[in-house]
C-alpha positions as CSV (number, residue, x, y, z in Angstrom):
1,X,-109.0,-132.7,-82.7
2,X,-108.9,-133.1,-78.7
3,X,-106.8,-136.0,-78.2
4,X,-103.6,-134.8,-79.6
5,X,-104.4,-131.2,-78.8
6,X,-103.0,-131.0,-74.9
7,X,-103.5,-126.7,-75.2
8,X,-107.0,-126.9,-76.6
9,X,-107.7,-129.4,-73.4
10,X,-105.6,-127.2,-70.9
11,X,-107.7,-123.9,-72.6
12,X,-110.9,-126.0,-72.2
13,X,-110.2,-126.7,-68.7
14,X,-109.5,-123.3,-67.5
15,X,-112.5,-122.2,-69.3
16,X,-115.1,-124.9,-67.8
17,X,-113.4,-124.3,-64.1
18,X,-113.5,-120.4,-64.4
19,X,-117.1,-120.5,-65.5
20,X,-118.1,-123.2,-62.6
21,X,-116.9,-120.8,-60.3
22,X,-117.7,-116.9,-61.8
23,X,-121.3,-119.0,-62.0
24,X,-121.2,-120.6,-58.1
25,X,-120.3,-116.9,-56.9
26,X,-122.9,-115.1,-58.8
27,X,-125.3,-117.7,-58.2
28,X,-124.6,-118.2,-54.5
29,X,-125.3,-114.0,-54.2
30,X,-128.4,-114.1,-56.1
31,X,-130.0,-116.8,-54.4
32,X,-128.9,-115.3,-51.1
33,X,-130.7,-112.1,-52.0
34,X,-133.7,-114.0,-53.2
35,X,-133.6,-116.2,-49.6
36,X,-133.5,-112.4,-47.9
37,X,-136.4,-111.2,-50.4
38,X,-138.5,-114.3,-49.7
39,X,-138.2,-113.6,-46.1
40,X,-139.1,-110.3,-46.5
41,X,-142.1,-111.2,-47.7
42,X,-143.4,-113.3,-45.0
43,X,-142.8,-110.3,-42.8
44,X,-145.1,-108.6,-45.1
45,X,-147.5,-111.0,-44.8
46,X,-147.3,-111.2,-41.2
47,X,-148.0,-107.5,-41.5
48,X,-150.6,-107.4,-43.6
49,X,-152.3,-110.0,-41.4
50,X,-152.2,-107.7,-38.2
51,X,-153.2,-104.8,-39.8
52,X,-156.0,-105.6,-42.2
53,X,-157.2,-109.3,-40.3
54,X,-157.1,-108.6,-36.6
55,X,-159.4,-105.9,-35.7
56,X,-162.0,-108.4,-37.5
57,X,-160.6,-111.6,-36.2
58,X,-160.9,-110.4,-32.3
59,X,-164.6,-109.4,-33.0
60,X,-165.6,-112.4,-34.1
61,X,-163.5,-114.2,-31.4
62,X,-165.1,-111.9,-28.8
63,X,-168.6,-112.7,-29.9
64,X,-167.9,-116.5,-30.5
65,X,-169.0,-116.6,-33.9
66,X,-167.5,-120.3,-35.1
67,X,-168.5,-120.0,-38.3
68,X,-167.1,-116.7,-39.3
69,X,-163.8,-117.2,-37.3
70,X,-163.2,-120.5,-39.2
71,X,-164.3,-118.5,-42.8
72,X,-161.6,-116.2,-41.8
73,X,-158.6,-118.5,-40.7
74,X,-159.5,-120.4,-44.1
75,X,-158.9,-117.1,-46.2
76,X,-155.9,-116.7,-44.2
77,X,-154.6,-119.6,-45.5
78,X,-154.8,-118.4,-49.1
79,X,-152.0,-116.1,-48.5
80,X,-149.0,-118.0,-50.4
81,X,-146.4,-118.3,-47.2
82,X,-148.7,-118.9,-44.6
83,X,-149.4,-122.7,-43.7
84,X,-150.6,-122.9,-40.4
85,X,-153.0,-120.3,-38.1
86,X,-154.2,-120.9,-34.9
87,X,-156.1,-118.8,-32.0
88,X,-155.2,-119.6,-28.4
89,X,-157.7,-118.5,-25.7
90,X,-155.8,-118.8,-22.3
91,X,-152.9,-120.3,-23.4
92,X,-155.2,-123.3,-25.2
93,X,-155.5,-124.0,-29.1
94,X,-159.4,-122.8,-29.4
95,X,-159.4,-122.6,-33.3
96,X,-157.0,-123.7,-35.6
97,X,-156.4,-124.4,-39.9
98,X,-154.0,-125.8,-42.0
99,X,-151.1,-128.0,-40.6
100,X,-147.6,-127.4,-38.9
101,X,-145.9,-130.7,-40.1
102,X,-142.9,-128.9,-41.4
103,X,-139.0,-129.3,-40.6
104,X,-138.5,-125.7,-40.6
105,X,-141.1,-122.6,-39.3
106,X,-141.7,-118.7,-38.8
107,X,-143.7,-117.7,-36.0
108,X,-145.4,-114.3,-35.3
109,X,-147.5,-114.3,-32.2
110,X,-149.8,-111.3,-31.8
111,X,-152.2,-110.5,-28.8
112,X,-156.1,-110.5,-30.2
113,X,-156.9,-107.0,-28.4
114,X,-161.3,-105.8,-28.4
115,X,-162.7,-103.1,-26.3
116,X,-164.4,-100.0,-27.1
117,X,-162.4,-96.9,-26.3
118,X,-158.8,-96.7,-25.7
119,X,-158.7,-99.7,-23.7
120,X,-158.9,-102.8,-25.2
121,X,-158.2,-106.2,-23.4
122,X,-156.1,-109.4,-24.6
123,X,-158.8,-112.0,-24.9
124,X,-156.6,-114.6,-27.3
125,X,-153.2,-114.9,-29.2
126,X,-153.3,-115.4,-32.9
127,X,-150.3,-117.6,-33.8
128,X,-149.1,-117.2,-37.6
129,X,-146.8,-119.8,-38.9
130,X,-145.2,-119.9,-42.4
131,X,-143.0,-122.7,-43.7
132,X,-140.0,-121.7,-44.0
133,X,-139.2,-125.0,-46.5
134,X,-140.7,-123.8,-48.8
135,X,-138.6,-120.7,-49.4
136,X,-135.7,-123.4,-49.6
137,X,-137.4,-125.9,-52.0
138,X,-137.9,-122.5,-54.3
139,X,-134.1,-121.9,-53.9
140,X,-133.0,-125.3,-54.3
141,X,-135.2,-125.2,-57.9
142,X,-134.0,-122.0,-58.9
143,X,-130.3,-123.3,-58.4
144,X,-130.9,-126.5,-60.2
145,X,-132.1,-124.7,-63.7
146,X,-129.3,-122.2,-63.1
147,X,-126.6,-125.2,-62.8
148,X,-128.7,-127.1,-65.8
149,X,-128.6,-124.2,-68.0
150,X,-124.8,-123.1,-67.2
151,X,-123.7,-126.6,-68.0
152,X,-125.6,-126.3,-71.4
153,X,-123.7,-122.7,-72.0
154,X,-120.6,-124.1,-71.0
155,X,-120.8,-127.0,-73.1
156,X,-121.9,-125.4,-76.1
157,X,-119.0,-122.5,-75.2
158,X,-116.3,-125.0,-75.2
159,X,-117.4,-126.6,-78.5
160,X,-117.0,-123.2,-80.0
161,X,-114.0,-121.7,-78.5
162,X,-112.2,-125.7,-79.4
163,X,-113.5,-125.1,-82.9
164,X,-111.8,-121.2,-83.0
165,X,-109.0,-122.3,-81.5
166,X,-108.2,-125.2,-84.3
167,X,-109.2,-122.9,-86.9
168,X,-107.3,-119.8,-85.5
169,X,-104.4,-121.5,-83.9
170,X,-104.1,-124.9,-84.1
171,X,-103.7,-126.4,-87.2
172,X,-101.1,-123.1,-87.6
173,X,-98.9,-124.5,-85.4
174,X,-99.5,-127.8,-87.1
175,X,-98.3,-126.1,-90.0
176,X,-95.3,-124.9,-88.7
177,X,-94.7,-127.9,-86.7
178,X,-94.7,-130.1,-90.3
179,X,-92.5,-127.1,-92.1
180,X,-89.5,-127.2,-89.2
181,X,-89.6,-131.3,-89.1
182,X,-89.1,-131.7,-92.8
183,X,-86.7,-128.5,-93.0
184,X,-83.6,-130.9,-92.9
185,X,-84.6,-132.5,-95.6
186,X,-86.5,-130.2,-97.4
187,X,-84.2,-129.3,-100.6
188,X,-86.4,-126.3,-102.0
189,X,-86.5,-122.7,-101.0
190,X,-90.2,-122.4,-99.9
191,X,-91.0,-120.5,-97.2
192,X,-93.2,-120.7,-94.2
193,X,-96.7,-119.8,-95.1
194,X,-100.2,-119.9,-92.9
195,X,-103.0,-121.1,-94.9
196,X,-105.5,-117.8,-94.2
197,X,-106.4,-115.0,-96.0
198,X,-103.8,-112.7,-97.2
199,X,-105.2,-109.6,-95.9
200,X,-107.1,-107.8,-93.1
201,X,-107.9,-105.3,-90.4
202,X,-106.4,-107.5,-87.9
203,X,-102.9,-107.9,-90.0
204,X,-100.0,-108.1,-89.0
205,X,-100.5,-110.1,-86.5
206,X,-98.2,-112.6,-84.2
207,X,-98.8,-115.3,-86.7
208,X,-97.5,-113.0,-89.2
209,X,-94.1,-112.2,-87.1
210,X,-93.9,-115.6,-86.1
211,X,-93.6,-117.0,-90.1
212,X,-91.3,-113.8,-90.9
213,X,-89.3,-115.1,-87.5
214,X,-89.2,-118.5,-89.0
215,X,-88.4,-117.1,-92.7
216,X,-85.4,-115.0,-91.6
217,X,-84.1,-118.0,-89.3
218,X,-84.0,-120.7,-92.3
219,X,-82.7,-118.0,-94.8
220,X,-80.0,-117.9,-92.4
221,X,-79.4,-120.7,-91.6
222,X,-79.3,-121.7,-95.7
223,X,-77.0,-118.9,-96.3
224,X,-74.2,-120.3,-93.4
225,X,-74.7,-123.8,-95.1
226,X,-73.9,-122.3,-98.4
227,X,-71.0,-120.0,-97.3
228,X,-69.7,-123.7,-95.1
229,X,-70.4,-125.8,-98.1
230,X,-68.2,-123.2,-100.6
231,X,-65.5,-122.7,-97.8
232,X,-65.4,-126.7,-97.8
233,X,-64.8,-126.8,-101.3
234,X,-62.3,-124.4,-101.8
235,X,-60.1,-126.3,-98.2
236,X,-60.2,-129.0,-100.8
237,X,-58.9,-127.8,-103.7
238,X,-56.4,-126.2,-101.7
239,X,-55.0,-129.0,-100.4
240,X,-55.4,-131.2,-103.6
């Protein structure tokens, strides 16, 4: 049905190369707003850290309280984008969790700030750092089962529309192909017919005024044989 169908293969072609690209644009946008969402939400995270963490953080930094300073970096580390926390006390790594071994990071730096009153002095840095390949692994997943599952569609799309097209078009002009090749020889008066149902909401249609086309053209055509073949006859007897 494919190999000595060229249109079906041209119509296939357009088809699989229109949806690889309708799906390369929509998917590029959608993973592009999910990279910008993503990041988003490590901002939030680095937000929620100053503003709910800190305050508690500093006290226990301020009173030196190992224990609870390393309960708290731990639970820090619960939060999904975060992978590596440290405390710096003069510019030196005092108290640290979780590791930094990663190609690609976000860093937020914020002061540790305790005092009573308004002011309130720097004793430390709290150094935040989310992996940033992470976010990329996620998008590299998402666009592998959006490619998977477009090649399926498309696949099972093309096997459809290369089963409607033989059954819609095809095998018509198969039809009419086999009628116009034997009309030489043909020495009846049938005419061009498309094996479909006689009627419907669709009909006429441009099969329809193509067999009417073909219909007038070979009554035609029989007609000037006839008059050429009787115009023959009588040159003959005139001369005889």
């Amino acid at each position: 049905m494919v190999n000595r169908n060229g249109l079906a293969k041209r119509l296939l072609l357009i088809l699989v190369v229109s949806s690889a690209l309708i799906t390369t644009l929509i998917t590029a946008g959608e993973l592009y707003l999910r990279y910008r969402s993503e990041l988003r939400q490590v901002e939030a995270d680095f937000d929620f850290i100053s503003d709910i963490y800190l305050p508690a953080l500093a006290e226990s930094v301020w009173v030196l309280d190992e224990k609870q300073i390393a309960t708290q970096l731990d639970g820090l580390l619960r939060l999904p984008n975060v992978r590596y926390i440290s405390i710096d006390i003069e510019g030196r790594t005092r108290w640290s969790a979780g590791t930094r071994a990663v190609q690609s990071e976000l860093v937020r730096i914020t002061p540790l700030r305790y005092g009573r009153g308004e002011t309130k002095d720097v004793i430390g840095h709290l150094n935040v750092v989310a992996s940033e390949d992470r976010i990329v692994k996620v998008l590299w997943e998402q666009l592998a089962r959006t490619l998977i599952a477009n090649a399926i569609k498309t696949t099972l799309v093309c096997l459809l529309m290369l089963v409607v097209f033989q059954l819609m078009v095809t095998r018509h002009l198969d039809r009419l192909g086999r009628y116009l090749k034997d009309f030489p020889d043909r020495k009846d008066s049938l005419a061009l017919g498309f094996l479909r149902r006689e009627r419907g909401w669709w009909r006429p249609d441009v099969l329809d005024e193509v067999a009417d086309s073909v219909n007038q053209m070979v009554t035609a055509l029989r007609e000037g044989h006839q008059r050429s073949e009787a115009l023959t006859a009588r040159l003959a007897k005139s001369e005889a």
